[in-house]
C-alpha positions as CSV (number, residue, x, y, z in Angstrom):
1,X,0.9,-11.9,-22.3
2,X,-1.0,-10.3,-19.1
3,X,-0.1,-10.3,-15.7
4,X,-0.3,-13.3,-14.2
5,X,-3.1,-14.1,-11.7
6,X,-2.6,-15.6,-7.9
7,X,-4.7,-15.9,-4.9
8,X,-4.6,-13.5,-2.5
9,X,-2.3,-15.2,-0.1
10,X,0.3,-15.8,-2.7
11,X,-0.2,-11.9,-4.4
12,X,0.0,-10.6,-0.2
13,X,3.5,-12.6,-0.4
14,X,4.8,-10.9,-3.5
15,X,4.0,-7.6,-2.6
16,X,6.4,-7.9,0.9
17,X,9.0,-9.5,-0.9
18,X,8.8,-6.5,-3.6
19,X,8.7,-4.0,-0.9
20,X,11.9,-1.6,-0.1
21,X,12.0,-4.2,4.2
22,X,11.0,-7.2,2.4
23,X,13.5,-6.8,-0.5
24,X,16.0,-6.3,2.4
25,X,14.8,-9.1,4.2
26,X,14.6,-11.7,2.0
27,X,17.9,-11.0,-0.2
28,X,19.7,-11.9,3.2
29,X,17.4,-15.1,3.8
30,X,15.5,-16.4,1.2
31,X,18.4,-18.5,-0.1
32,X,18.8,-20.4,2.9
33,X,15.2,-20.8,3.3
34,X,14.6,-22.1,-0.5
35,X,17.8,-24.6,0.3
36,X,16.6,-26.4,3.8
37,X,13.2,-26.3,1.5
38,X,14.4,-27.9,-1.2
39,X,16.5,-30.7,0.4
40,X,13.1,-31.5,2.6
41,X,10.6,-32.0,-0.6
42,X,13.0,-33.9,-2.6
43,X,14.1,-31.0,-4.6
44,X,10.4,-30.3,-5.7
45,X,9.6,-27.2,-4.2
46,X,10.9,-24.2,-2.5
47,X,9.5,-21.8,-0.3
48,X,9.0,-18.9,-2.6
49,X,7.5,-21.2,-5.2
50,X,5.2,-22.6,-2.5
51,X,4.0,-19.3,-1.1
52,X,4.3,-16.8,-3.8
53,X,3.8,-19.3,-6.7
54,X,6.3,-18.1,-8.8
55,X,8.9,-19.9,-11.0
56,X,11.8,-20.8,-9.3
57,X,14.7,-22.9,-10.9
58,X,17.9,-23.9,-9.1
59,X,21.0,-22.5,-10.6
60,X,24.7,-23.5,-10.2
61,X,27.3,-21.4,-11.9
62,X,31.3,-21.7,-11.3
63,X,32.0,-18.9,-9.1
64,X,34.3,-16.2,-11.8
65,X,36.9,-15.7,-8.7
66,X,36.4,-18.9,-7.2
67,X,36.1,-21.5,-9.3
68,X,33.7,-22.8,-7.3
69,X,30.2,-24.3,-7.9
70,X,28.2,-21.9,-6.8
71,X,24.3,-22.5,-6.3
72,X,21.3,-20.7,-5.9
73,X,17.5,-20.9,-6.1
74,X,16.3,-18.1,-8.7
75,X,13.1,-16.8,-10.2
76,X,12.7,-18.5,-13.8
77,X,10.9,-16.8,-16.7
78,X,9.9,-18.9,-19.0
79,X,10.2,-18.0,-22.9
80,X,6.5,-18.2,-24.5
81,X,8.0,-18.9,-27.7
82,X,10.2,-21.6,-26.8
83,X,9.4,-23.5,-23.5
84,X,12.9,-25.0,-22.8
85,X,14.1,-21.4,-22.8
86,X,14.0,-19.4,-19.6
87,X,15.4,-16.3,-17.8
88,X,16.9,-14.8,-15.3
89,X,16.3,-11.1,-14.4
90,X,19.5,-9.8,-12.4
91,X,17.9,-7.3,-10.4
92,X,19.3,-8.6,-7.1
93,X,16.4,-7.3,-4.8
94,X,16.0,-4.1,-6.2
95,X,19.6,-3.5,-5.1
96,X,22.3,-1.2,-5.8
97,X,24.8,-4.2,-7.4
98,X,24.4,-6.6,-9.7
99,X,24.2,-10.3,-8.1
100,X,27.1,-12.3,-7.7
101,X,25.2,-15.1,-10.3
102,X,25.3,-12.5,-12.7
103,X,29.2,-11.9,-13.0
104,X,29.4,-15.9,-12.8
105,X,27.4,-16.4,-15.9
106,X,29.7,-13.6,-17.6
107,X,32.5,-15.3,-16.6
108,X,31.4,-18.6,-17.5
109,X,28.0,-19.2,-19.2
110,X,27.9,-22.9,-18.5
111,X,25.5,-23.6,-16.1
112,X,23.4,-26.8,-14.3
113,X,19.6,-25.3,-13.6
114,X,17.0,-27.7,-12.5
115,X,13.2,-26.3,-12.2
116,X,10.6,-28.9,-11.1
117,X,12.9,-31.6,-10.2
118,X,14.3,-31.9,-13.5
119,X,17.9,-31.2,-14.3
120,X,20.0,-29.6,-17.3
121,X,22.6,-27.9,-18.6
122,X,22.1,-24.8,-19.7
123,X,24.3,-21.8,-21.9
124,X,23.8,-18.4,-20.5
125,X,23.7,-15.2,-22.9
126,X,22.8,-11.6,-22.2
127,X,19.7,-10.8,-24.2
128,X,19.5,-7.5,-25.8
129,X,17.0,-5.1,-27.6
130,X,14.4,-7.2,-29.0
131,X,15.1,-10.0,-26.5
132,X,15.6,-7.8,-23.9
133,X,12.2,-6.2,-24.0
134,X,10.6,-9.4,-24.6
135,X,11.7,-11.1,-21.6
136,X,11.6,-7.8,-19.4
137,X,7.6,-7.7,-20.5
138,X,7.2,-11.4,-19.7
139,X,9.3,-10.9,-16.2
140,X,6.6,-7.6,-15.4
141,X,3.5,-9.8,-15.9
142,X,5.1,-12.7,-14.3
143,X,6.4,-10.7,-10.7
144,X,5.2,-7.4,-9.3
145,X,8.1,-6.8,-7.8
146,X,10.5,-6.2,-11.2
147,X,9.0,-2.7,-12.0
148,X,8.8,-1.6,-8.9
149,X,13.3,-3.0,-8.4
150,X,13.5,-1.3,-11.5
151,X,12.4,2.1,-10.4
152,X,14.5,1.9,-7.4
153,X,18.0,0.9,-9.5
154,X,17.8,3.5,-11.6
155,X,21.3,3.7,-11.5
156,X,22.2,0.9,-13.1
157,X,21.3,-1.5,-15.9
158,X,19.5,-4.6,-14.9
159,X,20.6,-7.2,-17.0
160,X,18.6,-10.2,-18.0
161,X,20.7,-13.7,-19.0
162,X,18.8,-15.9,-21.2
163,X,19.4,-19.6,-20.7
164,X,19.3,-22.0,-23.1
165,X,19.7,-26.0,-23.2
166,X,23.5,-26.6,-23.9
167,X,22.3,-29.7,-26.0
């Protein structure tokens, strides 16, 4: 795969949201935004997808302290090799911890996702090795912004769930 192409506008928006302010930014907003986006298309679109065009499925987990549903909109990347496949790359903004949706999948891989309107269940694992490096290449060309998160968490792993449909 090779990086993904998108017009100017769209590539502009990626490269704030990848930046150290926008990263910082948006990991405080962007979920509210994508939500009030959502509910007003019919749960067709979000604001990300519409202005940086990337993949964005809706994912609700049950909260591992909680026990609550938890949702939240999340970049997908989709699996070449098997289409129904996608994952999620837990970089959290290029932040020092790991996202709260990560230690929910841990705690219980179970999860509703809907991307494009459509919904599912889905069964969360953590890819490794092989996998790992798969999706991590397919998350690169897909968003700017990973390698450059990546660089800046150098501290820590960044781990990468793989769903897959529970049926």
């Amino acid at each position: 795969m090779s990086q993904k192409k998108y017009t100017p506008f769209r590539a502009l928006m990626q490269r704030i949201a990848a930046s150290p302010l926008g990263a910082w930014y948006y990991a405080r907003t962007m979920h509210w935004s994508d939500g009030i986006f959502l509910r007003l298309s019919g749960g067709r679109m979000t604001l990300t997808s519409l202005f940086t065009g990337l993949p964005v499925v809706i994912v609700t987990t049950t909260g591992a302290k909680s026990g609550l549903a938890r949702t939240i909109p999340l970049l997908c990347i989709r699996d070449e090799r098997d289409p129904a496949t996608f994952a999620l790359i837990a970089t959290n903004w290029g932040q020092k911890r790991h996202p709260a949706w990560y230690f929910n999948l841990k705690a219980n891989p179970r999860a509703t996702c809907a991307i494009a309107g459509k919904t599912g269940e889905y069964v969360a694992h953590e890819a490794v090795e092989e996998e790992y490096a798969r999706f991590w290449q397919y998350a690169a060309d897909t968003y700017v912004g990973y390698p450059l998160y990546k660089e800046r968490i150098r501290e820590r792993s960044i781990p990468i769930m793989v769903m897959t449909p529970s049926s």
